[in-house]
C-alpha positions as CSV (number, residue, x, y, z in Angstrom):
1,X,54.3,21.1,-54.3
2,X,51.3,21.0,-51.9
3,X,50.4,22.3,-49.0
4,X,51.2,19.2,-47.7
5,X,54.1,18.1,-49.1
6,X,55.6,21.7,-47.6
7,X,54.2,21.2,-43.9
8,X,55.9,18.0,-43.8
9,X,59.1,19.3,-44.9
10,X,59.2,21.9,-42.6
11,X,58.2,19.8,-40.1
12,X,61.6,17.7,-41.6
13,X,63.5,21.0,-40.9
14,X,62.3,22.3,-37.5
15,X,63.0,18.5,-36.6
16,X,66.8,18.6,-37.4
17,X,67.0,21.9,-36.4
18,X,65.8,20.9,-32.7
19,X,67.9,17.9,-32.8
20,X,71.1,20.2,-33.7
21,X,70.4,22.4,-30.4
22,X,69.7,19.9,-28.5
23,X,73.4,18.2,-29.2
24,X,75.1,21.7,-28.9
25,X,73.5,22.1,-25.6
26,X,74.2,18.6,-24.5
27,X,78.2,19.8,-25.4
28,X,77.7,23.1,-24.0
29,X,76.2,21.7,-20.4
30,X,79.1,18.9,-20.5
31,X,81.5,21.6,-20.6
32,X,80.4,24.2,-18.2
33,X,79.7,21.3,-15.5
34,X,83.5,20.3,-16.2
35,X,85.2,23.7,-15.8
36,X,82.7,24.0,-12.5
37,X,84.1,21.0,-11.0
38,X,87.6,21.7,-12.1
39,X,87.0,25.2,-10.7
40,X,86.1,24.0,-7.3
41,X,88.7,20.8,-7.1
42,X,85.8,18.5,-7.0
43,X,87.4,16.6,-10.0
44,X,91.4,16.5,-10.2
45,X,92.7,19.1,-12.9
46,X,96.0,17.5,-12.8
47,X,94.3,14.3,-14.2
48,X,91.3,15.3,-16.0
49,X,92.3,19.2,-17.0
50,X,89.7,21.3,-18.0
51,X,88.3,22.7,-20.8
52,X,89.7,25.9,-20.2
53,X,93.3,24.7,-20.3
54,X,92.3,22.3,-22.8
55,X,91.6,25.1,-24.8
56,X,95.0,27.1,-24.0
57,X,96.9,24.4,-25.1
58,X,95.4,24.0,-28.3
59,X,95.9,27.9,-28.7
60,X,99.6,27.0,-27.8
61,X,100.2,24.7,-30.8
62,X,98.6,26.5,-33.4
63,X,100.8,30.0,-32.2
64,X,103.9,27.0,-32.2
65,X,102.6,26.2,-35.9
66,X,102.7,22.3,-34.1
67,X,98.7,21.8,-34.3
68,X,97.9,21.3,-38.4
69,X,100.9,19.6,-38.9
70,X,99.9,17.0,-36.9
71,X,96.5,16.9,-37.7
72,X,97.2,16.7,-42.1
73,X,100.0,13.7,-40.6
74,X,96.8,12.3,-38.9
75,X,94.3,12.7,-41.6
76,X,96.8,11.7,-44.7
77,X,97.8,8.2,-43.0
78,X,93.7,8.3,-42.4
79,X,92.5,8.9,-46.0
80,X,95.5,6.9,-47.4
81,X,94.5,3.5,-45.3
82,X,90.3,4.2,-45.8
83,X,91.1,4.5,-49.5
84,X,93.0,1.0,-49.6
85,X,91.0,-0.7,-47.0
86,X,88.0,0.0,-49.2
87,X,89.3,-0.8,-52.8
88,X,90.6,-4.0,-51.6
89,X,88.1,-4.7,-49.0
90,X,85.7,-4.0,-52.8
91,X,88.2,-6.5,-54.4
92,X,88.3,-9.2,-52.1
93,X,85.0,-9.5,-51.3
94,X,83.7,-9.4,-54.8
95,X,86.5,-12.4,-55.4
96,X,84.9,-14.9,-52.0
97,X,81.7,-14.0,-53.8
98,X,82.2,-15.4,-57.0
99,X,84.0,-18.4,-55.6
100,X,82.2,-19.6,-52.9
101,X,84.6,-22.5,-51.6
102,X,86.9,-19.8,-51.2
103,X,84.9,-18.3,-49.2
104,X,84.3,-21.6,-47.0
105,X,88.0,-22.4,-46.8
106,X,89.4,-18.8,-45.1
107,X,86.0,-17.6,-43.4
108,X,87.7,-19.1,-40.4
109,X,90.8,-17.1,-40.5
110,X,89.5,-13.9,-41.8
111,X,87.5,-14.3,-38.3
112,X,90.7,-15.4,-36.2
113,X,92.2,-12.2,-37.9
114,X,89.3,-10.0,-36.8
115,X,89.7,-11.3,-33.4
116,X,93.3,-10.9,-33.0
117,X,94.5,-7.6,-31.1
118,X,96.3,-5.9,-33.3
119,X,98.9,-3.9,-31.5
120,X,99.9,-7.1,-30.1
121,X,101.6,-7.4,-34.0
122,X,102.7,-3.9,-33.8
123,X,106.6,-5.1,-32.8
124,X,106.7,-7.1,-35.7
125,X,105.4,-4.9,-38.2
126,X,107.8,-2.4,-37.6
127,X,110.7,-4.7,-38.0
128,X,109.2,-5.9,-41.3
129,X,108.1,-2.3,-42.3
130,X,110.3,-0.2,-40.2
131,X,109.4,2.8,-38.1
132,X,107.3,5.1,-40.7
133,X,104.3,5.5,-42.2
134,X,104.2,2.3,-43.6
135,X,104.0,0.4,-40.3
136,X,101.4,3.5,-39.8
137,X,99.0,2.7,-42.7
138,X,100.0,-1.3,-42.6
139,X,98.2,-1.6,-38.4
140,X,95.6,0.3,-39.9
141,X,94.6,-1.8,-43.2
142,X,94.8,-4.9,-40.4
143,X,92.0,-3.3,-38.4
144,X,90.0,-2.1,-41.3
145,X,90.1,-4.2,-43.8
146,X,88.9,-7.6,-42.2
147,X,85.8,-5.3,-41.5
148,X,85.2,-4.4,-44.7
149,X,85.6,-7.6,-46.3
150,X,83.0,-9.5,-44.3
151,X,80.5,-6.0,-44.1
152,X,80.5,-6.2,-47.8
153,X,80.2,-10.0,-48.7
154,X,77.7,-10.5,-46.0
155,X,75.6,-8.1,-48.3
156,X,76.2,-9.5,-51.2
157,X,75.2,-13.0,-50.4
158,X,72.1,-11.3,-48.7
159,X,70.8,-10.5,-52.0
160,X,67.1,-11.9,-52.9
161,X,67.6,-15.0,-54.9
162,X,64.8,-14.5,-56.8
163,X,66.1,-11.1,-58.0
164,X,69.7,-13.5,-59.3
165,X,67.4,-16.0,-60.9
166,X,65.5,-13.3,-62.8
167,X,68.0,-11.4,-64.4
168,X,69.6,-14.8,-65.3
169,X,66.8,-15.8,-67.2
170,X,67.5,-12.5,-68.9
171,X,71.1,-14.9,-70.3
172,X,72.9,-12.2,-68.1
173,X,76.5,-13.4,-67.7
174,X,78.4,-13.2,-64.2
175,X,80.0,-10.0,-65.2
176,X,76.6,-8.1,-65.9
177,X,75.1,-9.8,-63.0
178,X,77.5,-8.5,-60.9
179,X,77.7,-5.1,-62.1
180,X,73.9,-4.6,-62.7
181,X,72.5,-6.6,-59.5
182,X,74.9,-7.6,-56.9
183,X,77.4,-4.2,-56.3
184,X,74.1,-1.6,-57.1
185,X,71.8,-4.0,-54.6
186,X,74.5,-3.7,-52.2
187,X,75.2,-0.1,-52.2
188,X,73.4,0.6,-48.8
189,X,75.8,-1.9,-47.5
190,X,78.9,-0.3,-48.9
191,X,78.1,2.9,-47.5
192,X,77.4,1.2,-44.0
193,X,81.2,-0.4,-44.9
194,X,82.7,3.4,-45.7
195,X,81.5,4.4,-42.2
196,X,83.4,2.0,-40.0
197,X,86.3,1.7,-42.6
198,X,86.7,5.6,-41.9
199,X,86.7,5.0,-38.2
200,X,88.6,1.8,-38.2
201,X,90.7,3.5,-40.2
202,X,91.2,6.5,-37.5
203,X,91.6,3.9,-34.8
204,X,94.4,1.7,-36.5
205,X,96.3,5.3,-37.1
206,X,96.3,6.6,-34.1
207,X,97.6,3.1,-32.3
208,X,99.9,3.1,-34.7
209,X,101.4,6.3,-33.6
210,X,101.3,5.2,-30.4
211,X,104.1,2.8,-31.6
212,X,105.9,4.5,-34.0
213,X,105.5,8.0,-35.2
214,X,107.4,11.5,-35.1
215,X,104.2,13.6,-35.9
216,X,100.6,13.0,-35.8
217,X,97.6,13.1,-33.4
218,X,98.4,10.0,-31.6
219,X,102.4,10.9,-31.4
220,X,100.7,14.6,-29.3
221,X,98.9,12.3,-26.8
222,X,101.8,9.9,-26.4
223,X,104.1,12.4,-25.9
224,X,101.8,14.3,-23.4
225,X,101.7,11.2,-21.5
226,X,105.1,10.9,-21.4
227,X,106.1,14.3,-20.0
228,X,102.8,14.1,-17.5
229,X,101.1,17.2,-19.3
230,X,97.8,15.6,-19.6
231,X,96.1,18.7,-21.0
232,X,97.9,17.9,-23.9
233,X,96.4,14.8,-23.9
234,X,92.9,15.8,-23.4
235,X,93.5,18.1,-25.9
236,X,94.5,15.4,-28.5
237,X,91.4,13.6,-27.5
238,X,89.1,16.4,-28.5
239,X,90.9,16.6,-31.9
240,X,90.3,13.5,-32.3
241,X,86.7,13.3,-31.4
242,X,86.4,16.6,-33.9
243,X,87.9,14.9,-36.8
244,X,86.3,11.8,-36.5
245,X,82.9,13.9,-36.6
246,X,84.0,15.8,-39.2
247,X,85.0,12.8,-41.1
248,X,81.5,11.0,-40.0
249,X,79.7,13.8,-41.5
250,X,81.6,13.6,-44.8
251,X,80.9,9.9,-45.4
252,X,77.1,10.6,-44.1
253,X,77.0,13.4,-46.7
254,X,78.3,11.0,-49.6
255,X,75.8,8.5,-48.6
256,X,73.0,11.2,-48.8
257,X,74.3,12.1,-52.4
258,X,73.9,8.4,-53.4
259,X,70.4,7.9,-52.0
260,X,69.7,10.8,-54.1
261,X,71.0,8.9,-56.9
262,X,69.8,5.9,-56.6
């Protein structure tokens, strides 16, 4: 490696580096400048808590053995809707591709769908599912899974033509065009797909708690609502906003892996 080649890596380094204190600064000074209101009732603690009770509460739950319950609850309905919103979101969009009138004959519904609230169908998809997980995981998949399908076809009919006319010169068949051009062209889409189907995904759980749930991240902040102990609520929120980071991360780290790769 030259002498180059190392200074600009190192330059690469000291970049994230600085970037990384700067954000745990940013957090730090947010913070501080919250307890210091709090401290001098210049914001209202009853309302907005602060992060020094935030922080007792979550202390509270794990001594109650409450906290990682709720969080694996949380993270399984997560992980189990991401994993089906992406296969079938895969499926799906693969099938509009290859049969483009398809495609023309539901795009309008697949955007009504999109468009639709969908706690507004939260009533009837716990009479059809009843109050569980399923209802859980089915609000999810509705929020996800329109995403995904239209993240992932829009980049598969984005492809360069040229490249599709090439390789079927080549006497490729649809299968190997599909599997050799169209999915491994598209991959930088289908990472950009993982990352909101992960927080989709989150989102859709967490409202569906809201409805119906006995456990879970969302089921803490409705439940601190209920009984006016809002620090439990804040302190939901900052789980939350932890495990969709962590999760961010995760997917960031996978598409990292694949750039390698490919």
């Amino acid at each position: 490696m030259s002498n180059d080649q190392q200074k600009y890596l190192k330059k690469l380094k000291l970049r994230k580096i600085f970037i990384l204190i700067c954000q745990v600064l940013i957090v730090i000074a947010f913070l501080s400048l919250w307890e210091i209101l709090a401290n001098k009732n210049i914001i209202n603690t009853f309302v907005f808590s602060k992060p020094s009770k935030i922080l007792e509460t979550i202390i509270n739950l794990i001594n109650q053995n409450n906290l990682f319950n709720h969080i694996f609850t949380t993270l399984e309905e997560v992980l189990i809707s991401f994993t089906l919103g992406i296969i079938l979101g895969l499926i799906i969009a693969i099938i509009l591709y290859e049969f483009p009138i398809l495609s023309d004959i539901i795009d309008p519904f697949l955007t009504m769908i999109n468009s639709l609230p969908k706690v507004a169908l939260g009533p009837l998809i716990i009479i059809i599912f009843g109050a569980n997980i399923k209802s859980i995981i089915v609000m999810a998949l509705l929020i996800n899974l329109i995403i995904s399908i239209i993240t992932i076809y829009n980049g598969f009919i984005n492809i360069d033509e040229q490249k599709i006319k090439m390789i079927k010169s080549f006497k490729a068949n649809k299968y190997q065009i599909l599997t050799k051009l169209i999915i491994p062209s598209s991959y930088k889409t289908i990472i950009s797909s993982l990352k909101l189907n992960i927080s989709m995904s989150l989102i859709g759980v967490i409202m569906g708690e809201f409805l119906v749930s006995k456990a879970g991240i969302g089921y803490l902040i409705i439940y601190g609502t209920q009984v006016f102990n809002l620090s439990l609520v804040m302190a939901g929120i900052l789980i939350l906003v932890i495990i969709s980071y962590i999760l961010y991360k995760i997917i960031t780290f996978i598409e990292n892996k694949l750039i390698k790769k490919f």
